[in-house]
N, C-alpha and C positions, 0 to 999 in steps of 0.2 A: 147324438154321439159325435165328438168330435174327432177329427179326421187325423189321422196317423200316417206317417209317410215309410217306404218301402225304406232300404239301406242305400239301393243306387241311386236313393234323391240328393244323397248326402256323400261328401268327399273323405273318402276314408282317409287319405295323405292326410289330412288335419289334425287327425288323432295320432301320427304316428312320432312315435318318437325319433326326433333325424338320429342317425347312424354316426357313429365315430368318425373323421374322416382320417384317412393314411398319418395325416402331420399333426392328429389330436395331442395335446401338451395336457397331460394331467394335470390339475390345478386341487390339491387336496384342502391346500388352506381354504379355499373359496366354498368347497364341495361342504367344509362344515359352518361357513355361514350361513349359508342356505338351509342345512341341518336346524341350525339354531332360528334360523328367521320365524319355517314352519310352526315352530313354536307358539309363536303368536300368530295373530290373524292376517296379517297384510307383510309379506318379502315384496318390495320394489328390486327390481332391478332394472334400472334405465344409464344407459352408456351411449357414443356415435354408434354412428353405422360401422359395424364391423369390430363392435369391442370387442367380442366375445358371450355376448350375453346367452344367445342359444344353444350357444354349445357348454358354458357351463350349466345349463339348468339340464339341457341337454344328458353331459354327463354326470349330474346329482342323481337325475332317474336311474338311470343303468346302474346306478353303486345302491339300491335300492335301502338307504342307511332308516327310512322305517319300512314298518311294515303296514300300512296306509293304502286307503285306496286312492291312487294319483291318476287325477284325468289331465292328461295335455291336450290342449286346443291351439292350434295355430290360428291365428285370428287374419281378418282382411277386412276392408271397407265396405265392403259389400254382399258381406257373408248375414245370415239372420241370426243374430248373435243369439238367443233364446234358443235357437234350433237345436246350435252344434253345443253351446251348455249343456243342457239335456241330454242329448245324443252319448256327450264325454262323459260326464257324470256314466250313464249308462255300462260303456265300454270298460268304464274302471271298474266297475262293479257294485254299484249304487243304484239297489230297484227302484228305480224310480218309475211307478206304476204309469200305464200306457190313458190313463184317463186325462191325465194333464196335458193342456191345450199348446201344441206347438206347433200351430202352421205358422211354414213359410211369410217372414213380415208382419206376424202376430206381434206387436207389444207385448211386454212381461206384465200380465193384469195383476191384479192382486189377489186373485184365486192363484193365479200362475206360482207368483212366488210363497202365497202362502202354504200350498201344498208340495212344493220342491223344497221349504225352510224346514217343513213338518218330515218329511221325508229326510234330509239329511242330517236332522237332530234326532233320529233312530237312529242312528249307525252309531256300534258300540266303539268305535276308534273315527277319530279324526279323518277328514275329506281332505285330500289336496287338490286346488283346482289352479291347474298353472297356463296363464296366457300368455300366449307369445305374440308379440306384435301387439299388444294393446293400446299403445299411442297410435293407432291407423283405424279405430274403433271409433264412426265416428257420431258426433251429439252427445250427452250427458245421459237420456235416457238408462242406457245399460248399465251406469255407471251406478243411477239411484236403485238399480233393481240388486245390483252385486250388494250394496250397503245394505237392505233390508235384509237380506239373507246373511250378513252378516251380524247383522244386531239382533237378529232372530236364533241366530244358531249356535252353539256354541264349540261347535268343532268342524268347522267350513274355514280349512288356510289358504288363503289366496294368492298366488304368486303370477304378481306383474310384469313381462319384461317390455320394454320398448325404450322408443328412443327420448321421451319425455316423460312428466308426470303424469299420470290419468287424471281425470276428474275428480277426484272421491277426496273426501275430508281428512286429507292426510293428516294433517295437524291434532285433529282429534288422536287419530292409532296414536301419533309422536307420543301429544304427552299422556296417554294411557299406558305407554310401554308397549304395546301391539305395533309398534311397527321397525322393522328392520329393513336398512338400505344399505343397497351393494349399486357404489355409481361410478361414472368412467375413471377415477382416480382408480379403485381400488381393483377395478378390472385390467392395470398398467401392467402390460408384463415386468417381470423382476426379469435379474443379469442372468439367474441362472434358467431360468422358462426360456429365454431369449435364446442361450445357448442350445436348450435342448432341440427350439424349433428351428434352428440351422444347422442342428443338425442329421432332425427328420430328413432337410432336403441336399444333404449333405455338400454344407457350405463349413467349408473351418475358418474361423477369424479368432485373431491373438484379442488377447483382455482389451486393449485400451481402443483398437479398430471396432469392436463387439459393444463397449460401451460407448461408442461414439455412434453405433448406429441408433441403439437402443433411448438417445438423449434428441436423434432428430427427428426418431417418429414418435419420441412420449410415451415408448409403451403401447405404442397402439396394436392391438394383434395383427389386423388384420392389413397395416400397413410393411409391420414384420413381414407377416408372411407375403406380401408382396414384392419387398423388398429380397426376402429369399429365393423368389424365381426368378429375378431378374439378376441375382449374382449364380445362381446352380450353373450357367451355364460359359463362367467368365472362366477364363483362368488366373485372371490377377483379381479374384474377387478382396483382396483388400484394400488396394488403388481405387475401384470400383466404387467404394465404399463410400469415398470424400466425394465423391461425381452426382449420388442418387438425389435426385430432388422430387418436389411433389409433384412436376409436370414429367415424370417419365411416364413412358406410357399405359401401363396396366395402372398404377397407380393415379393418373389423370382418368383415364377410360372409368376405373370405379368412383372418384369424386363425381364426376362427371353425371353417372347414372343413378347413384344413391343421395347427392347433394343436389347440386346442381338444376337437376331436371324438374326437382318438384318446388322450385322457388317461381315464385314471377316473374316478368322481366326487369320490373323498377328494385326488387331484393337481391337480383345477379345483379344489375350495375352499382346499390350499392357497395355489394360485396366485394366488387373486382376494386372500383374506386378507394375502399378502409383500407386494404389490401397493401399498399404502401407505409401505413402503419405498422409497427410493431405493438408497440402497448398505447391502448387510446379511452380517450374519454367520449360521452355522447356528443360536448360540445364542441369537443376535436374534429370527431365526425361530423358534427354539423358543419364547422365551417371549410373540411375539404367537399364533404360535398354536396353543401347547400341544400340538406333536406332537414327539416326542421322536424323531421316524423322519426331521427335518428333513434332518438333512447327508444322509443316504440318498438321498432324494427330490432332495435341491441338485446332488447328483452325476450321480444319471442325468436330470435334466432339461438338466443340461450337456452330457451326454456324446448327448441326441439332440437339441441344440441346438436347444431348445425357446423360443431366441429369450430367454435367459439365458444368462449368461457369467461366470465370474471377473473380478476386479480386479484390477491388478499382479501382478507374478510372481509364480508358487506361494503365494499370498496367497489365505486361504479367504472369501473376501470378493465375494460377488454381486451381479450389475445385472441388468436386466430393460432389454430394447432399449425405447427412449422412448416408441414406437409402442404397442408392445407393453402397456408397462406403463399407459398413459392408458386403454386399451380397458378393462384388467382394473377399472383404479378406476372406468370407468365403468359397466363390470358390475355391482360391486361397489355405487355407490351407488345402483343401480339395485332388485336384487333386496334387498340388506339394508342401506339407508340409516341403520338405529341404531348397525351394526356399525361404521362407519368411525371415528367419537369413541371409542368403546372400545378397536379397534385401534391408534390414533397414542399413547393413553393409557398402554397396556401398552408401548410403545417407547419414549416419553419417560421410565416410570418406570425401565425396563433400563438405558437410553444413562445416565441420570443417576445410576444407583449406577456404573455403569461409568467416572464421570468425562468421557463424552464430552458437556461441556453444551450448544455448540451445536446438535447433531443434538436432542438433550433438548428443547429451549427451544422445536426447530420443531417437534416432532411434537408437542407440549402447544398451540401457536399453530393448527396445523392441525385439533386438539381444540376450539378454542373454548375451552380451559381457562387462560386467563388468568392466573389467581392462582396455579395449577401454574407455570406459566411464570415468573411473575413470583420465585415464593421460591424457585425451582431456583436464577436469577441472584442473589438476595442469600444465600440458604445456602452457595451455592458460594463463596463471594465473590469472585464477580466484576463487584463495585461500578465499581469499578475501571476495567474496559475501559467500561461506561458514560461515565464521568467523562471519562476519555479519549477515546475516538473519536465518543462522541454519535451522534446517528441514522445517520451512515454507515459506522458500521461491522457488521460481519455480526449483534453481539448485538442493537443500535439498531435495524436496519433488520428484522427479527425483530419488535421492538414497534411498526414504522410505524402498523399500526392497529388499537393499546392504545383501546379504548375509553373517552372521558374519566370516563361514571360510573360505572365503578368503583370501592369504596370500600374499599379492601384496602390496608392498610397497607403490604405490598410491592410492592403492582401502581405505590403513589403515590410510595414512595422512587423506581421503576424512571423513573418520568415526570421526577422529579427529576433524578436523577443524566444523563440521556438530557439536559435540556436546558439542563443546565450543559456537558454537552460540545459542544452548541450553540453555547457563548456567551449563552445565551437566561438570566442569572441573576437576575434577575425572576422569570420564572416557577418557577427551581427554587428559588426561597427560598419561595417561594405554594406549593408546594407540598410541600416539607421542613412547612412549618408545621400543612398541612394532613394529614401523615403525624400531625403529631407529638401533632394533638387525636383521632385515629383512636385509636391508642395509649393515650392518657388514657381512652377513650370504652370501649375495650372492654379495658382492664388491660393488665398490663405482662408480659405471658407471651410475649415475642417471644425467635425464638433470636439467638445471639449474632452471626452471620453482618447481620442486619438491625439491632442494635443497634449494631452494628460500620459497618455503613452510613450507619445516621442521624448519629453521632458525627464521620464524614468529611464526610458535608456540612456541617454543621455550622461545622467548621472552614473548609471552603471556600467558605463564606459568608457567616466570620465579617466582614460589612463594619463597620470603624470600633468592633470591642468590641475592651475594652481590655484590654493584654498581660495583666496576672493572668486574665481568663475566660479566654484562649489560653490558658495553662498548667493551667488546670483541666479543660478539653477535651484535649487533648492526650496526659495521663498516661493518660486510660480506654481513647480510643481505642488507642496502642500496648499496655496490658494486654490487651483483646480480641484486638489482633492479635498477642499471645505466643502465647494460649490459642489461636490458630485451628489445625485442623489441621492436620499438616503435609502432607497428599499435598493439600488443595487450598493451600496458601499455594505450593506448586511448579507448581501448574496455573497461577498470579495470580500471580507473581514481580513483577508494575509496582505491587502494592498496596501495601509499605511504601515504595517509591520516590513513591509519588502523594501518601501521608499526610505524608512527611517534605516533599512541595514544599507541599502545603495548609496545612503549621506553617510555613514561610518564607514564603508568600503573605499570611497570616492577621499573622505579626508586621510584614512590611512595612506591609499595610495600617495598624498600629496606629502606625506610625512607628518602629516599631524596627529600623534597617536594618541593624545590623550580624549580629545573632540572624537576620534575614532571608538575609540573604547568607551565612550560617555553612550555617543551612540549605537555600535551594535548590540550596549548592554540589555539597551530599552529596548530594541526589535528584537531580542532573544526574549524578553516579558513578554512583548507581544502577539508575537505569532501566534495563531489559533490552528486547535486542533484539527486535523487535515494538513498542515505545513510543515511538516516536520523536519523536512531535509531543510527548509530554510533556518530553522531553529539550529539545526546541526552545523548548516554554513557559519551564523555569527557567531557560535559559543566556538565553533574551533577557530575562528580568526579570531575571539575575544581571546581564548585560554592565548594564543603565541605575544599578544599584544602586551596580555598582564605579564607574561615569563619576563617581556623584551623590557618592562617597567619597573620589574622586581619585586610585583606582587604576585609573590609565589603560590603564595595559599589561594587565593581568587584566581590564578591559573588554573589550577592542581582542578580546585572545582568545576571549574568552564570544561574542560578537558574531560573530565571525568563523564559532567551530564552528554556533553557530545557523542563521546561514545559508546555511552548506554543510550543515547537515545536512536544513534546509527544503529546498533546491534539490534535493536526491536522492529526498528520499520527496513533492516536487509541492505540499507545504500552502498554501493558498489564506484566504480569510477571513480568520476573528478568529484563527485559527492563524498568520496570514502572518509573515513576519521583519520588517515593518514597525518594532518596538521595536528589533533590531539593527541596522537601516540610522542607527536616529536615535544609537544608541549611540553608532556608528561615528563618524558628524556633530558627536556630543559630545565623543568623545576628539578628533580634528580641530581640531577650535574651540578646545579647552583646550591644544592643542599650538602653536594659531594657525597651523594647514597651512588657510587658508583653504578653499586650491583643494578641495580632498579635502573640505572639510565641507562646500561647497555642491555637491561630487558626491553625494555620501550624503544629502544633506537634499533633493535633486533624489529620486534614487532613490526615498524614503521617502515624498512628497510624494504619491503614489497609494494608499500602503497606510495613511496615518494621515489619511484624507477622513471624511466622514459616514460611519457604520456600521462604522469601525474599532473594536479593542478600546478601554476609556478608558485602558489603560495608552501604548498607543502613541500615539493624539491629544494626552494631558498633556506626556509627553514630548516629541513633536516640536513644542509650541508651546516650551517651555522653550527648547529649540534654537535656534529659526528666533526668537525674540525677541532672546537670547544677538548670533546673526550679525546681526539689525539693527542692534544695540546698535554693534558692532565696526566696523558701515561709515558709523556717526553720525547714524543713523535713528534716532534716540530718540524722536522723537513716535511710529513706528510700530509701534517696538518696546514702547511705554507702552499702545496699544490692543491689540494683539497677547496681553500679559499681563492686561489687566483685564476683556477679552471671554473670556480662556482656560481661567476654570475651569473641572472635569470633574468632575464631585463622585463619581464611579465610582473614579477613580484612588486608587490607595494613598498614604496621608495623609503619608509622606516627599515625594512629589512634586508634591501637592497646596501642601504647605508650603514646596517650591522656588523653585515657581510664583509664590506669593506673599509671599515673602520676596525675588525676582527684581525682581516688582513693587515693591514697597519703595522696593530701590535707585536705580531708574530715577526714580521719584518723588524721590528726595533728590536725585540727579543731576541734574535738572532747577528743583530748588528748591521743587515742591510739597511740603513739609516739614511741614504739617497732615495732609494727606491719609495719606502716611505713618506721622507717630503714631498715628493713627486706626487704623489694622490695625494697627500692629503692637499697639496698647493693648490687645486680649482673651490676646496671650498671657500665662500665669499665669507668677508669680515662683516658683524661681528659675528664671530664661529659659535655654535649652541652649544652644550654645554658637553655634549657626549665630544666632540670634536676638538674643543679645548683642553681636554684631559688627557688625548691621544699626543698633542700638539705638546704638553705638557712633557707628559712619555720622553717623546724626541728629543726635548732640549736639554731634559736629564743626563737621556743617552749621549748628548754629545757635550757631556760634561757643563754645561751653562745650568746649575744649580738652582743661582740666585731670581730666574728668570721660570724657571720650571714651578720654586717655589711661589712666586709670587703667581701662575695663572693657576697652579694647582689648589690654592690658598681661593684665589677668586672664584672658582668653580664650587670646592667645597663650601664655601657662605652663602651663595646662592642659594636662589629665593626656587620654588618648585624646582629642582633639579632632581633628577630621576634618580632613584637608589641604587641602581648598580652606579653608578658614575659619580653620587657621594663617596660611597666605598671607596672605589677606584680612586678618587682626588686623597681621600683619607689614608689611603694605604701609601700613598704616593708621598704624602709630607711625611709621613711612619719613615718610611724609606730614605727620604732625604734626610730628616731629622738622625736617623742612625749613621748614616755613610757621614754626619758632622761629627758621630759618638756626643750625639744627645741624648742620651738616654731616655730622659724624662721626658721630653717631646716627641717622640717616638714611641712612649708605650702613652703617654695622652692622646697621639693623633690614634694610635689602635682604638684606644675607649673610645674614642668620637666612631670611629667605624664600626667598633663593634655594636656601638648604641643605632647604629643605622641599619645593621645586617640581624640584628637579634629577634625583630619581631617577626621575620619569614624563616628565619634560618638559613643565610648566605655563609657559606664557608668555603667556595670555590674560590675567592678571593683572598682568600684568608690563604691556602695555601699556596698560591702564586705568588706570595712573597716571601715563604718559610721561609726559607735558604737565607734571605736579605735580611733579615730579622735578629737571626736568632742569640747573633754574639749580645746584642742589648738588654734580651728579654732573661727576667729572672725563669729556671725551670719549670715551675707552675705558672706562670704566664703565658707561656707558650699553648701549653696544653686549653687553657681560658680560650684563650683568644681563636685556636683556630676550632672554637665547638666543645671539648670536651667539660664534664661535667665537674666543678670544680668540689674540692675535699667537703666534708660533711664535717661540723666540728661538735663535739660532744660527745658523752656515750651514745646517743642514738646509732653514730656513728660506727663504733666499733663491729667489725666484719666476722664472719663465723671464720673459724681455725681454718688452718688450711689443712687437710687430711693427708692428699695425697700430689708430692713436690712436680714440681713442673722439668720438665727436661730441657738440655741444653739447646736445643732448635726452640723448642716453645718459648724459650725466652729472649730467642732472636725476634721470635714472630710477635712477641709482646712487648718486645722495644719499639719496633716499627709501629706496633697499633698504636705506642703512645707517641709515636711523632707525626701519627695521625696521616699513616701511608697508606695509597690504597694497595690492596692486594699484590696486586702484579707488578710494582715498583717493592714491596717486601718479596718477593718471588726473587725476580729480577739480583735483587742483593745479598739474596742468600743464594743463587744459583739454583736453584729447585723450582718445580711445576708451580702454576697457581691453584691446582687442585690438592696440592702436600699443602701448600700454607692453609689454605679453604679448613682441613684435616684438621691442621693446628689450633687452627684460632677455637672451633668447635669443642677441642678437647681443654682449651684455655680456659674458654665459660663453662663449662663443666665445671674443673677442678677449683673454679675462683667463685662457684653458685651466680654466675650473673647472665642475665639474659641480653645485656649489649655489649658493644666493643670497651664502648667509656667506663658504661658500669663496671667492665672489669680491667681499666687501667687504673681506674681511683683505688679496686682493692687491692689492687696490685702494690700501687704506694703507700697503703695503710699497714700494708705486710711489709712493706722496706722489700718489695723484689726490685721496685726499679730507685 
């Protein structure tokens, strides 16, 4: 007979189900996974230490959702697993008859388990048999003896917890459908379990402090609730909050005793040494720290969930729980404080042949190794996203605290290029300068990654040198960036889009707009996704360039994409679309859609104030002088321009500006003053400057001489369409003040054949007044825009129903003399919101939906 053992051979705590404690968080979703697990033959549940796993199997028992005989077994390494089996089965209520062989360190024989499989495939309902701690169970033996009782039984549910996988053929249960798993993910506390156990311990934290604790422990419970006694006793437990790291001390003391203790010593010094990592790979870890047994060690520190985890899918690619890893660094700085700079050191050098330069750039920064840092970013060349994003972007914000005395010819380009993407071009001329006697100081042995840097700022700082230095900078820099190589020019793809906008920036500034606009058109093609603000820089310095050219429609567009494309990626500042709003304002005004240009100049009106870029302030005075001009504000619009220069602005617009002012000046008869500036520009004068000069000499009665350069201007070869116009309007003008008629309304054709394809009419009405005794009645109307008669019966317009009153037909003379708004206001003495009234009630009563459409029916009725 074999030997039977008493009860106090055996630990009844083993069987006992642990008890709820004070700060238990009911978890109902979880309670019916487990419900459902049971179902099938094998519930894993394996999580770290401290997930939770025992207390919710824990509280599954207590909510007794079947009605099952459930044996719990608390398991240990050194318990006779066969014994307390038996034993538990027993307790639950599972005869299992006293002839079966269970001594102490008896193996499960195979009578053992044949008559225990026999025994529990009698029982009319399902077995549950739940172990706790069964990753501390150790050898496979128990494992093969669990599986025959399971392939033998058909109502034996097994429930796993520990901190690992057991041994047993999970993959089989998998794809049989038998097996259900609950792993550290889904044991994560949620925002609201979070709340409730802070507030067991009666901690109150607002939403956004409660979710920021719950994001640095993971959801971990048992870090939670660590972190709950260590604020129950604060009074600023939400200050507290940003402070808790993984080395405080209940929270170290338990890593300590449940991690820690049960590693080797060669698996703590890996650990403390990864530990400097955030996200890493085996070979990462092999080369910080020289053990080639890495992935080995990566694997089974995963596989006993040692509070490390993988990345993405089947991705070999490791994290260290947040907690977790703060402890280790401060172990780490703790015991070997030299080792941490040599550790981030050997990582930046890895990540940086690897091509990964941001992770590079910060483990060199967390080095205190600055001038590492700084030539990874110019050797890589990624000048570039400097130039572009400036301190807020991940490389920028990386050098937030570059120390200023450092005197490293990379560390000073990096400060440069950083606050040129600021906006801040002041300081990165002072300090391109300051690279560039660094360089003199100590020879010229820089590699071509830094040379290729300096050459781009350069460029993009070339203020006011003139076009041949542009072309002598310009050929080195794209040589260097042939030669760059290719796997980083594919990392940098915005770098020859950035250099090609820095040669269209560099020629604008110099006055060469059209070389300007050739080029920023191409860096706006260019630019690759991820660059966006630079794409937004060219297309709004392109849309002001086209305005300033007279291709309105190819502004209109620039203009347009700029600020849908601002709107989408948020840009703020000296990035704003402030220059595309005024673009906008500008094609408007030259189209004479007033309404639309004092929307857009409204718009604009916030983003072109104090500490705007100087391209968009130069610009939007140009504008907003232009519309005072149009509504016969001339005195305002004469201070507007001569308070307006920007000496920042690119010397095209600089010279708008004041070539603007000029005519205003002539236009009002200060006619001194005017010589006076225009007098320094050198002979022979361009073509916008000869027209103005032209202006003058009308103005002071000299005809013959006006005619003849206004004459030379217009024949010209590429001369720019406003300044056609303008030459064109000008012989119009002289031709009538002779009462030449016909040469007068031919120099119109000629202008209007130049203004017709964009639709310039801004011009057109700058000379009304001069015009008008020449021009037959319907010529007028031609010429400054409106749509001329329709002749045929197509023609004929629907009746008129209902007559028009004597204000409406003030207001419809004006429209046909083609006044804006507020100068028909103005002359009837009434608001601009009565006329706004009228004209509305005009289209109505004439069926037309534009101003013209209803001056033409207007003369087809004989109203006017």
């Amino acid at each position: 007979m074999l030997e039977t053992f008493a009860d106090n051979a055996i630990l009844a705590s083993k069987f006992a189900v642990p008890a709820a404690p004070p700060f238990m968080v009911e978890r109902p979703v979880l309670r019916d996974r487990v419900t459902e697990g049971v179902h099938g033959s094998v519930t894993l549940v394996t999580a770290v230490a401290g997930g939770g796993k025992t207390q919710l199997l824990a509280s599954w028992v207590r909510s007794r959702p079947v009605d099952w005989p459930i044996a719990w077994i608390t398991v240990e390494s050194d318990d006779d697993f066969w014994v307390y089996l038996v034993e538990g089965l027993r307790r639950s209520g599972v005869p299992v008859p006293p002839l079966v062989p269970v001594a102490p360190g008896a193996g499960a024989s195979r009578a053992l388990l044949t008559r225990l499989a026999g025994v529990i495939a009698a029982q009319p309902t399902p077995v549950v048999l739940i172990l706790d701690g069964a990753s501390q169970l150790p050898g496979e033996r128990w494992a093969g003896g669990l599986e025959f009782l399971l392939e033998h039984t058909g109502n034996l549910r097994v429930v796993l917890a520990g901190r690992w996988d057991p041994p047993l053929p999970l993959h089989r249960y998998r794809l049989a459908g038998q097996l259900h798993e609950i792993r550290t993910a889904d044991l994560a506390f949620t925002d609201v379990e979070t709340a409730h156990l802070l507030d067991l311990h009666g901690v109150g934290l607002d939403e956004p402090h409660r979710k920021a604790l719950l994001t640095h422990t993971e959801g971990w419970a048992a870090g939670i609730r660590l972190c709950a006694c260590a604020l129950q006793s604060s009074e600023n437990a939400e200050g507290l909050v940003a402070t808790i790291t993984g080395d405080e001390s209940t929270i170290a003391e338990y890593f300590m005793a449940e991690v820690l203790r049960i590693q080797t010593p060669e698996v703590r010094r890996f650990l403390l040494e990864t530990s400097v990592l955030d996200t890493f790979t085996p070979a990462l870890a092999t080369a910080v720290t020289s053990r080639f047994d890495a992935s080995h060690l990566l694997t089974e520190l995963t596989r006993e969930n040692a509070f490390i985890q993988p990345v993405g899918e089947g991705a070999h690619v490791y994290r260290y729980h947040r907690l977790f890893a703060e402890l280790l660094q401060a172990q780490l700085a703790w015991v070997e404080p030299d080792l941490v700079a040599e550790l981030h050191q050997r990582a930046a050098a890895w990540l940086a042949d690897h091509g990964r330069l941001e992770e590079a750039v910060e483990h060199a920064v967390r080095a205190g190794d600055w001038s590492t840092a700084a030539t990874m970013v110019i050797e890589d060349y990624a000048v570039g996203r400097l130039v572009i994003d400036g301190s807020a972007g991940r490389l920028g914000r990386l050098f937030a605290r570059l120390p200023e005395h450092l005197a490293h010819a990379e560390t000073v380009v990096v400060r440069a290029a950083i606050a040129y993407g600021d906006g801040d071009h002041f300081r990165a001329a002072e300090q391109l300068r300051y690279a560039g006697r660094l360089l003199s100081l100590h020879g010229s042995g820089c590699g071509d990654g830094l040379t290729l840097a300096c050459f781009l700022m350069r460029i993009l700082l070339a203020r006011g040198a003139d076009p041949q230095r542009i072309d002598e900078l310009v050929p080195v820099a794209k040589t260097f960036l042939s030669v760059a190589p290719p796997d980083r020019l594919a990392r940098h793809p915005e770098l020859p889009a950035l250099l090609r906008a820095a040669e269209g920036m560099a020629h604008g500034d110099a006055g060469s707009v059209d070389r300007a606009a050739e080029a920023l058109a191409e860096a706006a093609a260019l630019t690759p996704v991820g660059s966006e603000s630079l794409k937004v820089d060219c297309l709004r310095q392109l849309a002001l360039l086209e305005a300033h050219r007279g291709r309105l429609g190819r502004a209109e567009t620039s203009a347009q994409q700029a600020l849908d494309l601002a709107a989408q990626c948020g840009l703020t500042g000296h990035r704003s679309p402030g220059a595309a709003e005024v673009a906008l304002a500008w094609v408007a005004l030259e189209r004479y859609d007033v309404e639309a240009a004092d929307r857009h100049l409204r718009a604009a009106q916030p983003l072109c104030g104090p500490g705007a870029d100087p391209l968009s302030v130069a610009a939007y005075t140009l504008v907003k002088a232009r519309r005072l001009q149009t509504r016969g504000e001339q005195r305002s619009a004469l201070s507007t321009l001569a308070g307006g220069g920007v000496p920042e602005a690119p010397a095209w617009l600089r010279s708008a500006i004041v070539l603007g002012h000029c005519r205003l000046l002539i236009g009002s008869g200060h006619l001194t003053e005017a010589a006076v500036i225009l007098g320094p520009y050198p002979a022979p004068r361009p073509p916008e400057v000869a027209i103005v000069d032209a202006a003058l000499l009308h103005a002071r009665g000299d005809a013959v001489r006006a005619h003849e350069l206004a004459r030379t201007v217009a024949d010209g070869v590429r001369v720019p369409v406003p300044v056609a116009i303008e030459a064109w309007l000008l012989l119009a003008v002289l031709a009538a003040d002779a009462d030449d008629a016909p040469a007068a309304r031919e120099a119109l054709r000629r202008a209007m054949r130049v203004a017709a394809p964009d639709g310039h009419r801004r011009p057109m009405h700058q000379v009304r007044s001069q015009l008008r005794r020449v021009l037959r009645a319907e010529d007028q109307y031609r010429w400054l825009g409106a749509e001329p008669a329709a002749e045929g019966p197509a023609a004929t317009p629907p009746a008129l129903v209902e007559p028009l009153s004597r204000r409406e037909l003030d207001v419809l003379r004006g429209m046909a003399e083609m006044l804006p708004t507020e100068e028909i206001a103005a002359r009837m003495y009434v608001s601009v919101n009565t006329v706004k009234t009228h004209v509305r009630s005009i289209l109505r009563k004439l069926s037309a939906a534009r101003r013209n459409e209803a001056v033409r029916r207007a003369r087809q009725l004989n109203l006017l």
